[in-house]
Each structure stands twice: as structure tokens, then as C-alpha cells.
mmCIF file of the C-alpha atoms, coordinates in Angstrom:
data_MODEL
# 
_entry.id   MODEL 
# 
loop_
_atom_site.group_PDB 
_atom_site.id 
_atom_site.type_symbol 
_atom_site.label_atom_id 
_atom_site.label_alt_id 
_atom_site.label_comp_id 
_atom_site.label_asym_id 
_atom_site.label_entity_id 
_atom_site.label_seq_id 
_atom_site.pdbx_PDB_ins_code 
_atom_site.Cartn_x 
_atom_site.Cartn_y 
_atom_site.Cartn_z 
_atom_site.occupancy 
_atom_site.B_iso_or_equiv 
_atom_site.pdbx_formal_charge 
_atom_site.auth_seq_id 
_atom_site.auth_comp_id 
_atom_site.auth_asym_id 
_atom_site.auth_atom_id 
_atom_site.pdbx_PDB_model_num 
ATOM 1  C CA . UNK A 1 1  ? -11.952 -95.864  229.726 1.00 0.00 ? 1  UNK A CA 1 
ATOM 2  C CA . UNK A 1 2  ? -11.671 -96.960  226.091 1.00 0.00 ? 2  UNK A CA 1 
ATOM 3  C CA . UNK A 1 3  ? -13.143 -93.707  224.949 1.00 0.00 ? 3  UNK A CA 1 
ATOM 4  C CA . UNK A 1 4  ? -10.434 -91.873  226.949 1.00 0.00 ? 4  UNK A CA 1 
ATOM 5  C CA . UNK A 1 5  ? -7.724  -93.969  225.460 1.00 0.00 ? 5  UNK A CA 1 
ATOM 6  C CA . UNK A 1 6  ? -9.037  -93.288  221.925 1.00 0.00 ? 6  UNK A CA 1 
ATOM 7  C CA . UNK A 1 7  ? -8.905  -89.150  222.677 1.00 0.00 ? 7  UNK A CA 1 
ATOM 8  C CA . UNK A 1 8  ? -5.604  -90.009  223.673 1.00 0.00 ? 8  UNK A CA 1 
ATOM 9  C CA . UNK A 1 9  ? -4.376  -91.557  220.573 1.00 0.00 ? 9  UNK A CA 1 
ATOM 10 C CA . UNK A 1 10 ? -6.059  -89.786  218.163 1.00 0.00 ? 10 UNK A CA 1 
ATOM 11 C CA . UNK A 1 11 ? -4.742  -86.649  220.028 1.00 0.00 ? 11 UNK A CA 1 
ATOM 12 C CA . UNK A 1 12 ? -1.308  -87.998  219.996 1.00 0.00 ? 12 UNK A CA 1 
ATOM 13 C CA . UNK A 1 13 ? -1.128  -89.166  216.526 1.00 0.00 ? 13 UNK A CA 1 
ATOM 14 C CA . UNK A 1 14 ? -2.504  -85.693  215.975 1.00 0.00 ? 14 UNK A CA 1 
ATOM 15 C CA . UNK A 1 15 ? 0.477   -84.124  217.510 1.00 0.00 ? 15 UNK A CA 1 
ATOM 16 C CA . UNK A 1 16 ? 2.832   -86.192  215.796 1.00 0.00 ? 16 UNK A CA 1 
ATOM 17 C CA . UNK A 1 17 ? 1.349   -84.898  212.044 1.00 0.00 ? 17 UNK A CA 1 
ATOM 18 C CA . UNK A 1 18 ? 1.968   -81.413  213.448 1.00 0.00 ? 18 UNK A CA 1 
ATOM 19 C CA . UNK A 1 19 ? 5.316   -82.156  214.215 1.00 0.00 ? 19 UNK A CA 1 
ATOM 20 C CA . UNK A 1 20 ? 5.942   -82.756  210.576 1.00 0.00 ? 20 UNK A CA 1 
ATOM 21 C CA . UNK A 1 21 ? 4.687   -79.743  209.477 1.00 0.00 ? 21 UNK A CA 1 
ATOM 22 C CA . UNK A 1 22 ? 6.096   -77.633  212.359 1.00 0.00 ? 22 UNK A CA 1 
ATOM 23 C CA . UNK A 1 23 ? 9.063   -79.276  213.728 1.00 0.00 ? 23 UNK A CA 1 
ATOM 24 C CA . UNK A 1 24 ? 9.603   -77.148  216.745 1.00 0.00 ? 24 UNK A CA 1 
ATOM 25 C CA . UNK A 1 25 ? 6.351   -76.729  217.789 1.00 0.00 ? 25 UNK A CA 1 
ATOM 26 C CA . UNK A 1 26 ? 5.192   -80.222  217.477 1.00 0.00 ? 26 UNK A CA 1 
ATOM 27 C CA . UNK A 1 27 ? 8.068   -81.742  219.737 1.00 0.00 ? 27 UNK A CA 1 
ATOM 28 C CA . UNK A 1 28 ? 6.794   -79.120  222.076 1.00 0.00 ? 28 UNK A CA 1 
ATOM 29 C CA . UNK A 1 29 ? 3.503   -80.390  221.941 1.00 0.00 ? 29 UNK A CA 1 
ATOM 30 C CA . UNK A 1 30 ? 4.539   -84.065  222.106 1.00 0.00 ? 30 UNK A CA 1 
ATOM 31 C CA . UNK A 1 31 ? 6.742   -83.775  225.109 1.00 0.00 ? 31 UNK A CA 1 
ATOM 32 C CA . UNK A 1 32 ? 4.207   -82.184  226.848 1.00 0.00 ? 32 UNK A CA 1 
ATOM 33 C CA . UNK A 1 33 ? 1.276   -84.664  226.062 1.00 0.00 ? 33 UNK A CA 1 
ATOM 34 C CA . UNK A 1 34 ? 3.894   -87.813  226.487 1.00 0.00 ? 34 UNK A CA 1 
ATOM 35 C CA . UNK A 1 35 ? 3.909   -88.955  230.098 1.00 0.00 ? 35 UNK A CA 1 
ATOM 36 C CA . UNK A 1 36 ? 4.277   -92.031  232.063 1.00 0.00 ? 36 UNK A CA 1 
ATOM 37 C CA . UNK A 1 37 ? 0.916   -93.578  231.793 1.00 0.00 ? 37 UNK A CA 1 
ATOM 38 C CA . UNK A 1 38 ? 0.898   -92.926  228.139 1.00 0.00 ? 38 UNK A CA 1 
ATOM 39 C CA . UNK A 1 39 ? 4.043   -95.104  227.440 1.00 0.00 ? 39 UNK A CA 1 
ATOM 40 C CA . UNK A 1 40 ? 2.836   -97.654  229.302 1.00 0.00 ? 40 UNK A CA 1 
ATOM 41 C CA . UNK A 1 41 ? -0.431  -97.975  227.503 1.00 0.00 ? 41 UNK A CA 1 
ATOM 42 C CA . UNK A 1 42 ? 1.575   -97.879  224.234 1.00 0.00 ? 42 UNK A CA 1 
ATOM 43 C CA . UNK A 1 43 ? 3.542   -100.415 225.493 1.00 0.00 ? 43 UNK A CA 1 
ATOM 44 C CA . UNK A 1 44 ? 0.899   -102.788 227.044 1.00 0.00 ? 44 UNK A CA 1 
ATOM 45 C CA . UNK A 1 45 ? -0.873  -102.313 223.529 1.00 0.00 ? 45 UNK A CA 1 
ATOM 46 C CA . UNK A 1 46 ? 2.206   -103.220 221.350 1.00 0.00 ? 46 UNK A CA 1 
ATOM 47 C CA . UNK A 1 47 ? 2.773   -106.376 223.489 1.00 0.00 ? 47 UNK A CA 1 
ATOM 48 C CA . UNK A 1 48 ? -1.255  -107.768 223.273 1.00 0.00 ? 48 UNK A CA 1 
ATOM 49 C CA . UNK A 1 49 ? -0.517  -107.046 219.530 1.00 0.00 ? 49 UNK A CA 1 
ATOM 50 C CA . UNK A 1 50 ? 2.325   -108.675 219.257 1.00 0.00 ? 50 UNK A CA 1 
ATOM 51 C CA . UNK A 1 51 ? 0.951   -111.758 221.112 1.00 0.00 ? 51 UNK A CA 1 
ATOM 52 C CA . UNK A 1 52 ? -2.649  -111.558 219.242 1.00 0.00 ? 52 UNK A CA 1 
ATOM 53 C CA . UNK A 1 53 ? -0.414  -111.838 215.971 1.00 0.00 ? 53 UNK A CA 1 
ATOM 54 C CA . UNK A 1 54 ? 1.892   -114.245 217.122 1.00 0.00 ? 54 UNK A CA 1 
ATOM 55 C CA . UNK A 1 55 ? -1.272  -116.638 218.315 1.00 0.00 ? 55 UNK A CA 1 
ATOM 56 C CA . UNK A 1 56 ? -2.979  -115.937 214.888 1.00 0.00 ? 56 UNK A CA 1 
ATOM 57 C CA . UNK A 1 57 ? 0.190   -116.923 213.098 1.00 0.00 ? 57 UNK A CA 1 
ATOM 58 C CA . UNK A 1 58 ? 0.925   -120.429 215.093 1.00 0.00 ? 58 UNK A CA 1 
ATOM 59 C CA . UNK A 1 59 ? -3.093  -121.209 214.513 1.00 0.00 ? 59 UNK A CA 1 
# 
């Protein structure tokens, strides 16, 4: 599982370099490779980061 969530942002953040190069093609590329599950990983990552910081920070 954590090696499959690693292809997945590494292939994402790939994605998202093309889109500066190539605009057009990029978003293509990125709404196709954005889905549900995605977002929610993002999100559930973004929140245990959020808290990890915040707990470092109070300690």
C-alpha cells in the first residue's frame, strides 16, 4: 500500500510539472489521474500533517 501511494504521488506531482510546460495537455492529464480516492488520501495526509505539526509545536 505505501508503495502504491508513493507511484501515485510521484506520478501526480509528475503531471502537475507537465502542466507547466504544456498547459493543455497537463490539465488533461491531471483530470484524468485525479479521482475520488486520490483527494481523499491528499486530504487524510494534509490533516495527520497538520496535527503531527501542531503536536510538535505545543511539545
Amino acid at each position: 500500500m505505501k508503495g502504491r501511494l508513493g507511484d501515485l504521488a510521484v506520478g501526480t506531482a509528475g503531471d502537475i510539472a507537465g502542466t507547466v510546460v504544456d498547459p493543455r495537455q497537463g490539465l488533461g492529464k491531471l483530470r484524468s489521474v485525479v479521482t475520488v480516492r486520490a483527494l481523499v488520501a491528499g486530504a487524510a495526509g494534509l490533516a495527520v500533517g497538520f496535527l503531527l505539526a501542531r503536536s510538535v509545536r505545543r511539545g
